[in-house]
N, C-alpha and C positions, 0 to 999 in steps of 0.2 A: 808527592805520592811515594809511598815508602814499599821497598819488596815486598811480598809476599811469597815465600813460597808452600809447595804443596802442602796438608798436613796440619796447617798452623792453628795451633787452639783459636784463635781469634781473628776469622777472616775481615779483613779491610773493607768500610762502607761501599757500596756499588762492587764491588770485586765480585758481585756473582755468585756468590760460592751456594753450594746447593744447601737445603733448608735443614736437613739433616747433618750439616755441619755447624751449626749457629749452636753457638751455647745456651742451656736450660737459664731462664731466671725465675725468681720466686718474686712474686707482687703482693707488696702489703699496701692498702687504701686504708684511709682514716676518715671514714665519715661527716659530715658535717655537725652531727650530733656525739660523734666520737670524742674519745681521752686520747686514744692510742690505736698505733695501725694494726689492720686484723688482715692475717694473710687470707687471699681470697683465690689464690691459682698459681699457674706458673704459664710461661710461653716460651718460645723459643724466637731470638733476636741476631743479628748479626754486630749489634753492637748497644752501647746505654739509650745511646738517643733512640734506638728503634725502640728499644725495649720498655722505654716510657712510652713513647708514643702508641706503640701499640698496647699497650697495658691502659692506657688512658679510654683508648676504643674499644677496647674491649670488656673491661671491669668497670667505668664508670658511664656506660651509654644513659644513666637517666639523671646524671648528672645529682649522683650521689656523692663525690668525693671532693676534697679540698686539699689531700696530698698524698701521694701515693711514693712510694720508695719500690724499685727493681734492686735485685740484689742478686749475682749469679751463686747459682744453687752450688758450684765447687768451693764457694768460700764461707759458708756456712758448716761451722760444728755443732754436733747434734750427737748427744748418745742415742745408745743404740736399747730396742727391746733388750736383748738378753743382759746387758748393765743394768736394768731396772731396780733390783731391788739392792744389790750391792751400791749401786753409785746412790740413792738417794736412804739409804741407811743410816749414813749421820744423821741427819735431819732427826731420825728417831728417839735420841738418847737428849734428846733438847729439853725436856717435857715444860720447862719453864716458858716453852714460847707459846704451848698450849693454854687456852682459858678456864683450865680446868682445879685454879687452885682460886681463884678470885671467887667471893660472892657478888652477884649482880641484885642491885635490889629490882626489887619489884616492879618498879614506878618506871625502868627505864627499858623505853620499845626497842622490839627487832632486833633483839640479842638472842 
């Protein structure tokens, strides 16, 4: 059993600690019809094992999932609204990735 003391970002299994000290995590589930995990919520855990666990009871009760990832929400980078249009700017001057210089014939669907 290792210290803990007051304070500490990441209270120790069973140590107690009140629920409004447990770090945020963010839960992605991937469907069984799924590519790729779609975030579905967030919970708040005292550590990964809870974190799945409860994630597992909570976002998969009809036993929709076949893998789900917890990820604590501090270690996540994310821009922010007001970088909006500056950070994704470059994108803009690409025009080549756009499909607006190809001819598509006729014949072929759902273009």
């Amino acid at each position: 059993m290792s210290d803990s003391t007051p304070g500490s970002a990441t209270p120790e299994p069973g140590q107690g600690a009140p629920k409004g000290d447990w770090p945020l995590y963010e839960v992605f589930v991937r469907g069984k019809r799924g590519l790729n995990h779609v975030h579905v919520g967030s919970l708040h855990a005292a550590d990964d094992t809870m974190a799945l666990t409860h994630a597992r009871d909570l976002y998969t009760r009809r036993n929709e999932g076949v893998s789900i990832w917890v990820v604590r929400s501090e270690h996540i980078a994310a821009s922010t609204r007001d970088e909006k249009d500056p950070f994704f700017a470059p994108s803009a001057d690409k025009v080549y990735r756009h499909p607006t210089f190809y001819d598509i014939p006729d014949d072929v669907p759902h273009i």
